[in-house]
Structure formats: structure tokens, C-alpha cells
C-alpha positions in Angstrom: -39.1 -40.5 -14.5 -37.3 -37.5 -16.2 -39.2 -34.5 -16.9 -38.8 -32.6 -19.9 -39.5 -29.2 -21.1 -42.6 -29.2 -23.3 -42.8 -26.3 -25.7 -46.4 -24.6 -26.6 -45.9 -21.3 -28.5 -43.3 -19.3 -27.3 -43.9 -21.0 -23.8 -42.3 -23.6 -22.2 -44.6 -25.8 -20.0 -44.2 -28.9 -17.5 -45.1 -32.0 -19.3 -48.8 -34.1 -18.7 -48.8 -36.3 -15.9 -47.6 -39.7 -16.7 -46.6 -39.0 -20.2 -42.6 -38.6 -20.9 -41.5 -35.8 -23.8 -39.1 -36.1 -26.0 -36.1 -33.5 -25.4 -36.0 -30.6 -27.0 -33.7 -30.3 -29.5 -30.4 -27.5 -28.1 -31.5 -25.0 -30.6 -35.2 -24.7 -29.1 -33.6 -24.4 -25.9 -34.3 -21.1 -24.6 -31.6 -18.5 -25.3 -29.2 -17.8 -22.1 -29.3 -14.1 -22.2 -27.3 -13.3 -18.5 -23.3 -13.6 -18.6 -20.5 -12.6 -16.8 -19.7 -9.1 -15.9 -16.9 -7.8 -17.4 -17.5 -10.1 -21.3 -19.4 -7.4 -22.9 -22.1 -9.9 -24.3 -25.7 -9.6 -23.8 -27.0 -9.7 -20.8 -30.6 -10.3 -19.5 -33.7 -8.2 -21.4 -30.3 -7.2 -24.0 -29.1 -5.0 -22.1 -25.1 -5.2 -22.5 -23.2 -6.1 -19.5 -19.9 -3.6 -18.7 -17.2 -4.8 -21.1 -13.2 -5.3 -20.9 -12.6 -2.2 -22.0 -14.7 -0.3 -19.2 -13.2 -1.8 -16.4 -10.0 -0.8 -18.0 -11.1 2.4 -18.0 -12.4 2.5 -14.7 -8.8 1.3 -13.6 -7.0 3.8 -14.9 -9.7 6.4 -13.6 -8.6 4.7 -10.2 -5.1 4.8 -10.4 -5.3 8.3 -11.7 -6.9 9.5 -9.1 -4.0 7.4 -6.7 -1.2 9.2 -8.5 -3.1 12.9 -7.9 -3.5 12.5 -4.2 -0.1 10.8 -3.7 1.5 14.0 -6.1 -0.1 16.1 -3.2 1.3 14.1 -0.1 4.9 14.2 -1.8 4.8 18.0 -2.6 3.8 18.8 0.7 6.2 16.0 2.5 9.3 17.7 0.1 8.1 21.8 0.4 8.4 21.2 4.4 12.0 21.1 3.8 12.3 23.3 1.0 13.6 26.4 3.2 14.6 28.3 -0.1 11.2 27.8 -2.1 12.9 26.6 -4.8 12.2 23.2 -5.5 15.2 21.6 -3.7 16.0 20.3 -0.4 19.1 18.8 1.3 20.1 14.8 0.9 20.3 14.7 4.0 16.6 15.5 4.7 15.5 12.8 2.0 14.7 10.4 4.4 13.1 12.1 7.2 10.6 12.9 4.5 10.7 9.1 2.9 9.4 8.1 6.5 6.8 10.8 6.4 5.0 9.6 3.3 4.6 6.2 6.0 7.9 4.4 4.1 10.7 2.8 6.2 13.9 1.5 4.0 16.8 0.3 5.7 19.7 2.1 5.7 21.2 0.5 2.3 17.5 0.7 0.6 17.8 4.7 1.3 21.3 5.4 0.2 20.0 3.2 -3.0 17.2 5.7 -3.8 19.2 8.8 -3.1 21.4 7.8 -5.5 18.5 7.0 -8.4 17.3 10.8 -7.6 20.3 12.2 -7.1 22.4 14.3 -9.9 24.9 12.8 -12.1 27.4 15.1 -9.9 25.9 15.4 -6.8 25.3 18.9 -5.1 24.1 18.0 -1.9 20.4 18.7 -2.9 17.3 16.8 -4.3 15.5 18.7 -6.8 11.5 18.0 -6.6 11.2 17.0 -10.6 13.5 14.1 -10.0 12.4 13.0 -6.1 8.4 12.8 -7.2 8.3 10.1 -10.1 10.5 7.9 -8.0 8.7 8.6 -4.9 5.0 8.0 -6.5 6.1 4.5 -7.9 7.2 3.7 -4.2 4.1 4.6 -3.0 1.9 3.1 -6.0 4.1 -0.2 -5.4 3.8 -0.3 -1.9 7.3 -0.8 -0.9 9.7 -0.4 2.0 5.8 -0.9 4.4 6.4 -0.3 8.2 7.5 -3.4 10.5 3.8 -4.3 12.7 3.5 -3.1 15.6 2.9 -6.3 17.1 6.3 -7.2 15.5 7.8 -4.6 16.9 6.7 -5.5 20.4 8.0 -8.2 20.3 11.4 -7.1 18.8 11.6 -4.6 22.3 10.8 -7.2 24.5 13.5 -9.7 23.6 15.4 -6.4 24.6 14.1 -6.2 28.0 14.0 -10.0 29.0 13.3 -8.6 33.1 10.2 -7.3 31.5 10.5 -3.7 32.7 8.5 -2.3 29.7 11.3 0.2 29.6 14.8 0.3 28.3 17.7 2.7 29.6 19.1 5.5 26.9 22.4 3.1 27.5 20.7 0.1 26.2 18.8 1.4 23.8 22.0 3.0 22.2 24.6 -0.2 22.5 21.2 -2.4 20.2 21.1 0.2 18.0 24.6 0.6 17.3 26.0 -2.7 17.9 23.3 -5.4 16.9 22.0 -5.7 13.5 22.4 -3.3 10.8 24.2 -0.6 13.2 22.4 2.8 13.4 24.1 6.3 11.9 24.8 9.0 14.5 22.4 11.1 12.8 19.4 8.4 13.1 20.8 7.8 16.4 20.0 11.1 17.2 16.8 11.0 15.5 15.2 7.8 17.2 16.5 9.2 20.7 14.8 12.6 19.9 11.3 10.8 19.8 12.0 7.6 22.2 13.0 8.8 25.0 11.0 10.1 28.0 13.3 13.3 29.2 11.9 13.2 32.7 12.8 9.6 33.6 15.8 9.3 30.4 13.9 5.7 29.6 12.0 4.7 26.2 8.8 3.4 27.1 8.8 0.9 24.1 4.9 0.4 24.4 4.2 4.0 23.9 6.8 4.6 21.4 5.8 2.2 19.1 2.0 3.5 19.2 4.1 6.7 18.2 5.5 5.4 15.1 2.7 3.3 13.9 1.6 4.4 10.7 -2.0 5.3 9.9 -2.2 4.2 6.5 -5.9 5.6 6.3 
């Protein structure tokens, strides 16, 4: 047997036993006062639930403070190799401090950005004005993200199919510079810097890639 609401008052009581009420008609149905966050409608005891246009603001608010703290990371990424103080550094340093800020483009992804920051008749230097808008949408977009270091892992490893958990300076120079998208001399230099272990000439592939994993807290 169906059970409906019986209305005494302004209350709303079960029914007597063994008698059936009539519905109630939809407008003396009690009024649905909670609603979705975010509608801006009344919400329960009228209190007004946090509208569109809050969370909008609270966005922003967000992303304001995202654009501020990644401002500061650029600044101090670019005045690290701003030897003259003057707002400028060398191309040629652009993408050491790229990979600083935790981005890694490929070769043909950098010399694209250089060239959107670069003059319309290039001197040879970056000035800061044009590097930080360009840098801070990288960063807000999330682009050019580091390979995983499980990825990696396994990229060294088809490398070293003995299993040696090492590869020779030899080796490690003929991948880079033959497979793939080939290396510069100046990156070649750069990677060898870091990789390799001067004592034994190896790269230890385990503990270089805990070296370039990025901490993106």
C-alpha cells in the first residue's frame, strides 16, 4: 500500500494506519530549499549557496597567484645568467635556463621559442620583457613536461642490452649523436658534464636519471 504524505498545519505527518491519503497536490509539496554549489540559488535555512561568478573569482584569485610565483622562478632562472645586470642574457643560455624552470623541448621546440623571443634582428641576447610572457604561458600550459623516469629507464636499458647498468663515454656519445634526433656539441658537452662518473669515465644511467628527475613540488 503506498504511503502518502498527510499535511496538518505547517507539518507533514505519516498517514493513519490502514487508511490511504490522497497525494498532495506539487504545490503543497514542501519547498526544496538545498541546490547545487556553484547555481547561486537558495540553499537550505535561505542561505545563498556560492554563485558562478565566485568561483570565477576564486579562479582567477588562483591563477593570479600561479602567474606571481612562476614571475619569481623566471626572474631568478634568467638573472642567473644575467652577468651584466641588465635585463639580458646570451641565446645561447636560453635553454639551460628553459630546463631549469623543469621544461625539456627538443632541439627544434627550442630553436622555435628562441625565435618567438628573439628580436626582429637578432643581437645574440634575450631581453627579460620579452623571455617572461612567453616563458609564464609555457609554464601555466604545462608544456614541453620531462620524459618519466621510468621511461627513461627503460630508454637506457635498451642501450645496455648485457645489463651492465652502465654505459661507456664511447657509447653514450655514438646514441646521442647518431640515433634519434642527433645531439649538438654543445648539449653533448652538457649531458657528459653531468652523466658521467670521472673516476670510472661511465654513466651510471640509474643514478643519473634520479639526477635529472624533476621535483615538480
Amino acid at each position: 500500500m503506498t504511503k502518502w504524505p498527510n499535511r496538518v498545519g505547517n507539518a507533514y505527518e505519516p498517514p493513519c494506519a490502514g487508511r490511504e491519503s490522497p497525494p498532495v497536490p506539487w504545490r503543497e509539496q514542501p519547498p526544496q530549499r538545498a541546490v547545487a554549489a556553484g547555481t547561486g540559488q537558495t540553499g537550505p535555512g535561505g542561505l545563498r549557496s556560492a554563485g558562478s561568478g565566485e568561483l570565477r573569482k576564486e579562479k582567477l584569485i588562483i591563477q593570479e597567484i600561479a602567474v606571481a610565483e612562476f614571475h619569481r622562478k623566471i626572474r631568478e632562472a634568467f638573472e642567473v645568467f644575467d652577468h651584466e645586470s641588465n635585463n639580458t642574457v646570451d641565446v645561447r643560455e636560453i635553454g639551460t635556463i628553459i630546463r631549469s624552470l623543469g621544461c625539456c623541448p627538443s632541439e627544434g621546440e627550442l630553436h622555435d621559442l628562441i625565435a618567438e623571443v628573439e628580436e626582429e634582428e637578432p643581437t645574440g641576447y634575450i631581453r627579460l620583457e620579452k623571455f617572461l610572457p612567453v616563458m609564464t604561458e609555457i609554464l601555466l600550459e604545462r608544456r614541453y613536461r620531462p620524459i618519466p623516469e621510468d621511461i627513461l629507464l627503460r630508454a637506457f636499458e635498451v642501450l645496455d642490452p648485457a645489463k651492465r647498468g652502465f654505459l661507456t663515454k664511447e657509447e653514450l656519445i655514438k646514441y646521442m649523436t647518431e640515433e634519434g634526433e642527433p645531439f649538438s656539441q654543445e648539449e653533448m658537452e652538457e649531458m657528459l658534464s653531468a652523466a658521467i662518473d670521472p673516476e670510472s669515465n661511465v654513466i651510471h644511467y640509474k643514478d643519473y636519471i634520479s639526477m635529472m628527475v624533476i621535483d615538480e613540488n
